[in-house]
C-alpha positions in Angstrom: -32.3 -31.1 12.0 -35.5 -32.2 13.4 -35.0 -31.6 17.1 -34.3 -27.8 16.2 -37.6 -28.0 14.1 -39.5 -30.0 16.7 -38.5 -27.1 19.3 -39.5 -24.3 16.7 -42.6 -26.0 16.7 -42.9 -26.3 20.7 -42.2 -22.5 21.1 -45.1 -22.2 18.4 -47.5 -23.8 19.7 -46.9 -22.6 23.6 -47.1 -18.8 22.2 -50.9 -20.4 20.1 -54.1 -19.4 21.7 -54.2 -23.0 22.6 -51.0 -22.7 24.3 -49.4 -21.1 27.7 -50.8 -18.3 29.2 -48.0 -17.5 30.6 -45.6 -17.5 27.6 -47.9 -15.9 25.6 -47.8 -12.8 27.6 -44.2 -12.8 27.6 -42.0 -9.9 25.4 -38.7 -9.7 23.6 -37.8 -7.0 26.7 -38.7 -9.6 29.4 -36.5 -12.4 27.7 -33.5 -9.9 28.8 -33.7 -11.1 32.4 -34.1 -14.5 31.4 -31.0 -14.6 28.9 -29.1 -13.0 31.5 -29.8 -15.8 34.3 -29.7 -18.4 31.6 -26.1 -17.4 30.3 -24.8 -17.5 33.6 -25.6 -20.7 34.5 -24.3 -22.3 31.0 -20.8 -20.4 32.4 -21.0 -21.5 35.8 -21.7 -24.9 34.0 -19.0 -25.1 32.1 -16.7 -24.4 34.5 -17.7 -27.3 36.5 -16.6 -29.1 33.2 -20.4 -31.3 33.8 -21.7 -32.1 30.6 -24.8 -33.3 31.5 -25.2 -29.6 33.0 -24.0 -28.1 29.9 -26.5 -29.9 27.5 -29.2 -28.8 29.5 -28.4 -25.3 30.1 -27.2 -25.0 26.3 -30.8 -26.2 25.9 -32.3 -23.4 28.0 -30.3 -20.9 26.6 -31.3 -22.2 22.7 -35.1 -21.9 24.3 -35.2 -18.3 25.0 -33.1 -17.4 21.4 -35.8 -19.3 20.0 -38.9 -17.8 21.7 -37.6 -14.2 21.2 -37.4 -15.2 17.4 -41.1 -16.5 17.4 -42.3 -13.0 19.6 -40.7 -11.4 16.2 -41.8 -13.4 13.8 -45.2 -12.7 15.0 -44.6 -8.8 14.9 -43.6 -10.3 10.7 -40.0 -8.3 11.8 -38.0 -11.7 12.2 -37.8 -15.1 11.0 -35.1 -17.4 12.4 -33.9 -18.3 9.0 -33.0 -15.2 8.5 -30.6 -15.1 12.1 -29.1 -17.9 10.8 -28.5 -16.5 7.2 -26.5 -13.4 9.1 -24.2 -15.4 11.0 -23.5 -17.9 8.4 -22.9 -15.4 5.8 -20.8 -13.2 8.5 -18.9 -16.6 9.8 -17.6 -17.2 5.9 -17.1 -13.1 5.0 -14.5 -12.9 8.6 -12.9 -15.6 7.9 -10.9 -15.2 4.5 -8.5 -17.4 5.7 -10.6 -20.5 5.3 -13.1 -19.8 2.7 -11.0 -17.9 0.7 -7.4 -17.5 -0.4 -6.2 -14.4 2.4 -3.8 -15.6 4.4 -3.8 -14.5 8.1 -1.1 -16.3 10.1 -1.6 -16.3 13.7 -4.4 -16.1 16.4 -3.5 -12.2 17.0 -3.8 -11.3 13.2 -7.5 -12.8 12.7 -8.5 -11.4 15.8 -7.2 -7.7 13.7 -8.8 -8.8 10.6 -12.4 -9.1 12.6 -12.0 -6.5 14.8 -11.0 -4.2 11.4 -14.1 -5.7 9.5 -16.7 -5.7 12.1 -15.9 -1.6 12.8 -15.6 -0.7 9.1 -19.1 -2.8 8.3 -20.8 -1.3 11.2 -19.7 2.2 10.4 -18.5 2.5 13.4 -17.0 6.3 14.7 -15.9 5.4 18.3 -14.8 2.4 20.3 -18.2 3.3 22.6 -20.6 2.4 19.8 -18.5 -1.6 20.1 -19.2 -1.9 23.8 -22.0 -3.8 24.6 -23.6 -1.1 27.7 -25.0 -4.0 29.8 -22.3 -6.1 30.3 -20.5 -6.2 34.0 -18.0 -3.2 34.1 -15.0 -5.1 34.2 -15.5 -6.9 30.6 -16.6 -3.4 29.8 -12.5 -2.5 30.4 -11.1 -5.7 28.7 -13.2 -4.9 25.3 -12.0 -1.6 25.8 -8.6 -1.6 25.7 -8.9 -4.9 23.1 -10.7 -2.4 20.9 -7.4 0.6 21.6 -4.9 -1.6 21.2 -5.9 -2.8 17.4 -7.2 0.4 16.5 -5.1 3.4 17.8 -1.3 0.8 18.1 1.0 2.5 20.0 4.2 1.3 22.2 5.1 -2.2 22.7 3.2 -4.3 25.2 6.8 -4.6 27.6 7.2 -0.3 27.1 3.5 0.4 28.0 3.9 -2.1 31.0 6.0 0.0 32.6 4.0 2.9 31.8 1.2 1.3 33.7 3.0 0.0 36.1 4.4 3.2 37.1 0.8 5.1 36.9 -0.3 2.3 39.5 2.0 3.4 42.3 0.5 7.1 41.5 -3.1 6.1 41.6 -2.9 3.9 44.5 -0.9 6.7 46.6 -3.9 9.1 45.4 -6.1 6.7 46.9 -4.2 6.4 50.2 -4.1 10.4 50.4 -7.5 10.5 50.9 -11.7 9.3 50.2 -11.7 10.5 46.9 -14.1 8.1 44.9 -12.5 9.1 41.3 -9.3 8.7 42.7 -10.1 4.2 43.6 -11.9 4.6 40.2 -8.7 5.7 38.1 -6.9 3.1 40.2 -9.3 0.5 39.0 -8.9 1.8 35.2 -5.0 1.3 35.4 -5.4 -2.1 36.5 -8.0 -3.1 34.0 -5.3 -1.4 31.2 -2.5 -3.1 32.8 -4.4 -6.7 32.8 -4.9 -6.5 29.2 -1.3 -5.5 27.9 -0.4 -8.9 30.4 -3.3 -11.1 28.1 -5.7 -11.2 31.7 -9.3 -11.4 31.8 -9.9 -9.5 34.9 -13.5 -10.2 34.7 -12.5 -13.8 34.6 -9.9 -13.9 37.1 -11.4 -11.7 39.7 -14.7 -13.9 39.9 -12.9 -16.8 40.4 -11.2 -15.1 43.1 -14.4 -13.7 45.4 -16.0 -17.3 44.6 -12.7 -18.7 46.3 -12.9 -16.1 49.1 -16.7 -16.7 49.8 -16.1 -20.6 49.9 -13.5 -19.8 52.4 -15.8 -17.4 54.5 -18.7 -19.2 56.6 -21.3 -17.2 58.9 -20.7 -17.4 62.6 -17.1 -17.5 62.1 -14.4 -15.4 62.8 -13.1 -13.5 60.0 -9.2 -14.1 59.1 -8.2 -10.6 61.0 -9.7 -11.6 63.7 -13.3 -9.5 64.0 -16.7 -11.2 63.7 -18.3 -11.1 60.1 -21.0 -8.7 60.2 -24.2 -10.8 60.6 -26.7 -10.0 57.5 
């Protein structure tokens, strides 16, 4: 494609000695910041469903992959042909069910097959070595109990409900009994478990709701209960 070669080329010649200062200088380890930032606002924009604001933060996000691939191919540790030979070759391998003759049925038995595959070709000994440690605490939860549910099955979703359910009630009287910090945090674990046996992305649904709360809050204004906001 010759846009995608023109940009390698770009990214080439801004990191030249007849390029950009500034991008020169940069490292793979700074690019963490930036992919971070970046990411978000491809999310934020595809939320607002504004293509115009997805094609351009698609293109910032396909920037930084690039420029991180040119920092290693000048340590000769990574071409970007050879990214793109691992995920084609991994897309084709976890998916049997199109490029070859396995047949997996349903949504819920491909997501099994690549959760199955992806542990046993890692080598893999616990569900900690899956979980991606930067990522926001609450996604944390939902890979974590994704991970449980397809590698240690137990009871049945409506069974373990009720389980939770019950376990909720106990964790949120613990936290009424008193300040005990572990006792809000074990709260906040039951919930995370309980969201995922009901098919809810907490991280998901819980930003939407503080961004809903914080376009209903204004400064200067009372507060719903009555008390002044506390002024920043």
């Amino acid at each position: 494609m010759k846009e995608f070669d023109e940009l390698l080329r770009i990214v080439e010649k801004l990191r030249s000695p007849q390029g950009c200062p500034w991008d020169r200088e940069q490292t793979v380890a700074d690019y963490r910041k930036y992919l971070l930032e970046e990411t978000y606002e491809l999310i934020e924009a595809i939320e607002k469903d504004e293509i115009s604001m997805i094609r351009e933060e698609i293109g910032d996000v396909l920037l930084l992959l690039v420029m991180v691939c040119q920092i290693l191919k000048e340590q000769d540790l990574l071409r970007v042909e050879e990214a793109l030979h691992s995920i084609n070759a991994k897309l084709i391998a976890r998916h049997p069910h199109v490029f070859a003759e396995k047949k997996l049925e349903d949504k819920d038995a491909v997501l099994a097959h690549w959760i199955r595959r992806k542990a046993r070709k890692k080598s893999r000994t616990t569900i900690r070595e899956r979980l991606p440690a930067a990522a926001p605490a609450l996604l944390l939860a939902e890979l974590l109990w994704k991970e449980k549910a397809y590698h240690e099955p137990g009871c049945e979703d409506t069974a373990r409900e009720r389980e939770l359910t019950s376990r909720l009630a106990e964790d949120a009287a613990a936290v009424s009994r008193g300040k005990d910090d572990a006792a809000l945090v074990r709260l906040l674990e039951t919930v995370s478990e309980l969201a995922s046996v009901r098919k809810v992305s907490l991280e998901t649904a819980f930003r939407d709701c503080i961004l809903r709360k914080a376009e209903s809050l204004q400064y200067g204004r009372a507060a719903p209960s009555g008390r002044n906001e506390e002024k920043k």
